[in-house]
C-alpha positions in Angstrom: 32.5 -10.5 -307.1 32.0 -13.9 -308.6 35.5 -15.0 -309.6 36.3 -18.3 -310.9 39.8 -19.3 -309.7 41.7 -21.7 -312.2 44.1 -23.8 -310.6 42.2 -23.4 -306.9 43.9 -26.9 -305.7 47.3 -25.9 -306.7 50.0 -23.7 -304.4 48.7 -20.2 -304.9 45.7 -21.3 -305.3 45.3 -22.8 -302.0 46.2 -19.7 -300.2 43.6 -17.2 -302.7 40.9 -19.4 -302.1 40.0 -19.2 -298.3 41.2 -15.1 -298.4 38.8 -15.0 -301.3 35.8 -16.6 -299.5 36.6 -14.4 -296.1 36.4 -11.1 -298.5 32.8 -12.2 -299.3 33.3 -13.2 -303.0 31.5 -15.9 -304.6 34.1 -18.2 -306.0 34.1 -21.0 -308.6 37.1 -23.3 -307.9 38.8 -25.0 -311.8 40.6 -28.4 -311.0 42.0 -30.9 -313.6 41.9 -33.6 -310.4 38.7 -35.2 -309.8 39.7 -36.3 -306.4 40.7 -32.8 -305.8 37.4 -31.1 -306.9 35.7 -33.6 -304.9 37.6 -32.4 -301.8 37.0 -28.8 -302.5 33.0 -29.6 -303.0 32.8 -31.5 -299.8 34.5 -28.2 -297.7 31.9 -26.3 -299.5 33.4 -25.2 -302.3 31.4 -25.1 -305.8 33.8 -27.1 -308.1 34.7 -28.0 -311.4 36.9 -30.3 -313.2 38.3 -29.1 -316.6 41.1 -28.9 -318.2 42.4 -25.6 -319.9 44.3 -27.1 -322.8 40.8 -29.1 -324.0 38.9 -26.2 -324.8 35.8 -27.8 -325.4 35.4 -29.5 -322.4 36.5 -26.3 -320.5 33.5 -24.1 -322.1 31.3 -27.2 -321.8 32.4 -27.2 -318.0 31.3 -23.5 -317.8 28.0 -23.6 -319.7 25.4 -21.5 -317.7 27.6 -20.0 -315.5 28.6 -16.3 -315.2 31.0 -14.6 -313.4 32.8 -11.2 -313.1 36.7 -11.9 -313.0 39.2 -15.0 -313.8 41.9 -15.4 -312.4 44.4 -17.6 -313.9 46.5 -20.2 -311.0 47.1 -23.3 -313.1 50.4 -24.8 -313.5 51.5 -28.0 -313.3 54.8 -28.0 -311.4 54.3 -30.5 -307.9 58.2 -29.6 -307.3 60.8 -27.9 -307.8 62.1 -28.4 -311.2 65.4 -29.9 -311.7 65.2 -30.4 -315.6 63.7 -28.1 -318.6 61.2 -30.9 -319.2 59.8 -30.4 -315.4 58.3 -27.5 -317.4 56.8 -27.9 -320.2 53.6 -29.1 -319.3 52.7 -25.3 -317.7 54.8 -23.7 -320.8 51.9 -25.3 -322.0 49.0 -24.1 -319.8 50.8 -20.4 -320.2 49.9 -20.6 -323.9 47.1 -22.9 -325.0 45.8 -22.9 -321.5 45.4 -19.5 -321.4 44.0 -18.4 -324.7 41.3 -20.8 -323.7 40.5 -19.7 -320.8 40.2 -16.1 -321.8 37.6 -17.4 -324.5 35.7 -19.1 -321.5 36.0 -15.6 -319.7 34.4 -13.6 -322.8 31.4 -16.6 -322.7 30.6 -16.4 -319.2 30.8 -12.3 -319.0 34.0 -11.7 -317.0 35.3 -8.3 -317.2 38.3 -9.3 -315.4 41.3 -11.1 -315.6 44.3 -12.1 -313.4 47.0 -14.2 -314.7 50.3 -15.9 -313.0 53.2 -14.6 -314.2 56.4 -15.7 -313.4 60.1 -13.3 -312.7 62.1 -15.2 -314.9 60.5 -14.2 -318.2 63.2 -11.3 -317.5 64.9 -13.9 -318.6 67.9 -16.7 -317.1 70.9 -14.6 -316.8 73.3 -12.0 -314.5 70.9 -8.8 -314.3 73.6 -6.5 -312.4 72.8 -5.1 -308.8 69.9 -2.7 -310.0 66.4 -4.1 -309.0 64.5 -4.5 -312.4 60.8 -2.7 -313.0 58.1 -4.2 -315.1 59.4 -1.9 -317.7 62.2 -4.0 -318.4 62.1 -6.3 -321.7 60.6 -9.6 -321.3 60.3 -13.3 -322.8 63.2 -11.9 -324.7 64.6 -15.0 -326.7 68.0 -16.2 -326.0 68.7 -18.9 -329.2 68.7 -21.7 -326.2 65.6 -23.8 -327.3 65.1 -25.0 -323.7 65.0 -21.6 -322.4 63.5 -20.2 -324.8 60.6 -22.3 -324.8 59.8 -20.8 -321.1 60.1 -17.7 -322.1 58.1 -17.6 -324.8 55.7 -19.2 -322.7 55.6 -16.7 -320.4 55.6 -13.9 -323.0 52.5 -15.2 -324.7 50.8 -15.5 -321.1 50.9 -12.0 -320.6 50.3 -10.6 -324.4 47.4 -12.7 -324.7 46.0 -11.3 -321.0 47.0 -7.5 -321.2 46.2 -7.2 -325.0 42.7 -8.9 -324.8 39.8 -6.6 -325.7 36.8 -6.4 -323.4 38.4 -7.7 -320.7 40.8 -5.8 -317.9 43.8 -8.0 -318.3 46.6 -7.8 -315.2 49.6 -10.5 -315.3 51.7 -10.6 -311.7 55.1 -11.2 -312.4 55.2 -13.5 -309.0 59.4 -14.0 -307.7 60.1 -17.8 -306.2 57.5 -19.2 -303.9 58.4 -20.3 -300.9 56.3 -20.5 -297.6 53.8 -23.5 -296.2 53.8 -25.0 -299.7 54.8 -28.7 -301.1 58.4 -27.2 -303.0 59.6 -25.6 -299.7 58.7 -28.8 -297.7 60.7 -31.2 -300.4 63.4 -29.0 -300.7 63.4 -28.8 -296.7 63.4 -32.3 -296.8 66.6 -32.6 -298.8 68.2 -30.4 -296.3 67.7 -32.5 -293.7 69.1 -35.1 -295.5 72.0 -33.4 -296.4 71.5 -33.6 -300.2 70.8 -29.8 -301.0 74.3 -28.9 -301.3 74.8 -24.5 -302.0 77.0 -23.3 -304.9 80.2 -22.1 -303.6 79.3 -19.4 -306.6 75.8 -18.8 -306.9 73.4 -16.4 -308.2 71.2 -14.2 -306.8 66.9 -14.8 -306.6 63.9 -12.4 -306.3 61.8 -14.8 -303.5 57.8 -14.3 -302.0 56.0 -16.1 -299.6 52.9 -17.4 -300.6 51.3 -15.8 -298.4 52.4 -12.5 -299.7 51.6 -13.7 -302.8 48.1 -14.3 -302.5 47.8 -10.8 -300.7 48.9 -9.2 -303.6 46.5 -11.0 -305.8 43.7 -9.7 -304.2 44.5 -5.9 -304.1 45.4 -6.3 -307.8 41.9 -7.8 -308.3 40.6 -5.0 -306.3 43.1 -2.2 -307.5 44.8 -3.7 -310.4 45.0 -1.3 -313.6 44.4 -2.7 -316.8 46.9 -4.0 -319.0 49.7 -3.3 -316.2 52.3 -6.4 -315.3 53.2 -6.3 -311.2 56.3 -7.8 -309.8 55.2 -9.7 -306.4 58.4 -10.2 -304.6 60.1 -9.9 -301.1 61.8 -6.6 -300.4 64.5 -7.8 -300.1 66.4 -10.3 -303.3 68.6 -13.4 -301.7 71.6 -15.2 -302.9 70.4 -18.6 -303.2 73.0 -20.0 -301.1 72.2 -18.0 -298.1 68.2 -18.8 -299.1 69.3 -22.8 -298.6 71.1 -22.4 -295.8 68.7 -20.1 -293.8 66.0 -22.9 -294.7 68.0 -25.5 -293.5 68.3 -23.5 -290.1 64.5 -23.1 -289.8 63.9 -26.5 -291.2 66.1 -27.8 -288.5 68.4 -29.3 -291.1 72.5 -29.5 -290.3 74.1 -26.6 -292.6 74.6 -27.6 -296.6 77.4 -28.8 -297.8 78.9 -26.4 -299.8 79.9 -27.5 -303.5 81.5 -26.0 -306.8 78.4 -24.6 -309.2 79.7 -26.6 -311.8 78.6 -30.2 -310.2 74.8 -29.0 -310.2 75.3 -28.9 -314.1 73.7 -32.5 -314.3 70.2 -30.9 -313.3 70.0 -28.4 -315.7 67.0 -26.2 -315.0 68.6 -26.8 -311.3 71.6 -25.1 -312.3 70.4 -22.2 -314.5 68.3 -21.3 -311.3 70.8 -21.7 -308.9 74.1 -21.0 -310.7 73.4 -18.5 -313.4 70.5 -16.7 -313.1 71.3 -13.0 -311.0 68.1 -11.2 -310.8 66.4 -8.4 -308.3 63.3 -7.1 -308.6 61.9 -3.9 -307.7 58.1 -4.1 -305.9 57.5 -0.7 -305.9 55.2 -0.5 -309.0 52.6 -3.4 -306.5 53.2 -0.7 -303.6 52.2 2.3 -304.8 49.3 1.3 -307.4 47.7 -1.8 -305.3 48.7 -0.2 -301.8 50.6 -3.8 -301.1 53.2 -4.7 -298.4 55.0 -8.1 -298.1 53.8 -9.5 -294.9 57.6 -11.2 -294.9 59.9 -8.6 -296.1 62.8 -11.0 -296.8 63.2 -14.6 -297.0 64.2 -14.9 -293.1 61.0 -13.9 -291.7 59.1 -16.3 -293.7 60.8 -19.1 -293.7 61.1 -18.5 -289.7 57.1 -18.3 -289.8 56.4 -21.4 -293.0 58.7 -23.9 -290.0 56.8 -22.4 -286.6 53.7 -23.4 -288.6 54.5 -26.9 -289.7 55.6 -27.4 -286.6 52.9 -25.8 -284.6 50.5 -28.8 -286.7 52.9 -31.8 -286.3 52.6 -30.9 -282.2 48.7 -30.5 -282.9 48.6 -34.0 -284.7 
């Protein structure tokens, strides 16, 4: 296929793109960055720099080109968010940014379209032990404007892409990436630091390895059904004080201190993530309609494999 990839210099992104290529598709790589589109031209990469939310200069970008599929990759989180406001540049993108680029996809004859969804638009809260399926509500308001603004967000991503006419919309509900990616690396570097404490009382997280992640984005380009929502997650769900402490080990960090939830209240987002938020997902719908299987079935594996790798390069180097 030719497939342009929006957000091809970003974390996902930069694992699709070479498993794209090696599956023989012709790919178009979207970059707001013009160093970055200049790095992705010079390893042979056709490149463009555009940015979704101007949608002029986005269809002016793609003037004279065709393609058959989008596939939707742009945030713009370069960390782990610690505040609401971390976010609301890519609440952004999930709108505005995609309704533009689905009218670039109608100009340049794409048929198909892939968008990044996210697990919390299940929404921030205690879900009980039962793993959730994509039947479950989401982007279900909450009266918190914060929170509500990400949800909203992410409900609008995925109406806009599964209700769009002449085009097969598919929105992957991807869990918390973690892997060889830059949040896993900061957050390892806190660890060593010591300044990642664990909630004594935390909640409970639906993770993937990016890896895994990008595997499942392209069966679902391959196999993906038509207006269908995937959840791309682990098998396995992880409280997120185990998740800390089990990077720390791989990171070869000294073990978190462990703190009352309450003092992570001054980072907001932080907190809600960390503290509040309970949430499992099921990945059955992904296995049995894309024929997909987490490389890493649970956090311990891939973290073990992110750290051999880093490692691996900094002996390299």
């Amino acid at each position: 296929m030719r497939v342009v990839l929006a957000g091809a210099s970003g974390t996902l992104g930069t694992a699709l793109l070479p498993m794209l290529m090696a599956a023989g598709h012709e790919v178009l790589a979207l970059t707001r960055s013009e160093r970055r589109a200049a790095r992705l031209a010079a390893a042979g990469v056709p490149s463009l720099r555009a940015d979704l939310l101007d949608a002029d200069a986005l269809l002016a970008a793609l003037d004279g080109h065709t393609a058959d599929a989008v596939i939707h990759q742009a945030t713009a989180i370069s960390g782990p968010p610690m505040f609401h406001r971390d976010l609301y540049a890519t609440d952004d993108l999930r709108e505005r940014g995609t309704a533009n680029l689905l009218r670039a996809a109608a100009e340049i004859g794409a048929r198909r379209f892939l968008t990044q969804s996210f697990f919390l638009g299940y929404g921030y809260r205690d879900h009980g032990a039962e793993p959730l399926d994509e039947d479950r509500p989401f982007g279900e308001p909450t009266g918190h404007r914060a929170v509500d603004r990400h949800l909203r967000s992410m409900r609008s991503n995925e109406e806009q892409v599964l209700g769009a006419r002449g085009v097969d919309g598919i929105a992957l509900r991807y869990g918390m990436f973690y892997g060889p990616e830059p949040s896993t690396r900061r957050l390892a570097d806190l660890a060593r630091r010591r300044l990642l404490p664990v909630p004594r009382s935390g909640g409970v997280t639906a993770p993937i390895h990016i890896h895994d992640a990008a595997t499942a984005t392209m069966a679902a380009l391959e196999r993906g059904r038509a207006g269908q929502a995937y959840n791309v997650v682990d098998d396995q769900p992880v409280c997120f004080a185990d998740y800390v402490r089990a990077l720390a080990a791989a990171a070869g960090a000294p073990e978190p201190l462990a703190v009352p939830g309450r003092l992570l209240a001054v980072l907001p987002y932080l907190h809600l993530l960390m503290v509040t938020t309970s949430i499992r997902l099921s990945n059955a719908k992904a296995a049995r309609e894309l024929g997909w299987r987490p490389a890493y079935p649970s956090h311990r594996e891939g973290l073990r494999a992110a750290f051999d790798c880093e490692w691996s390069r900094e002996r390299a180097a």
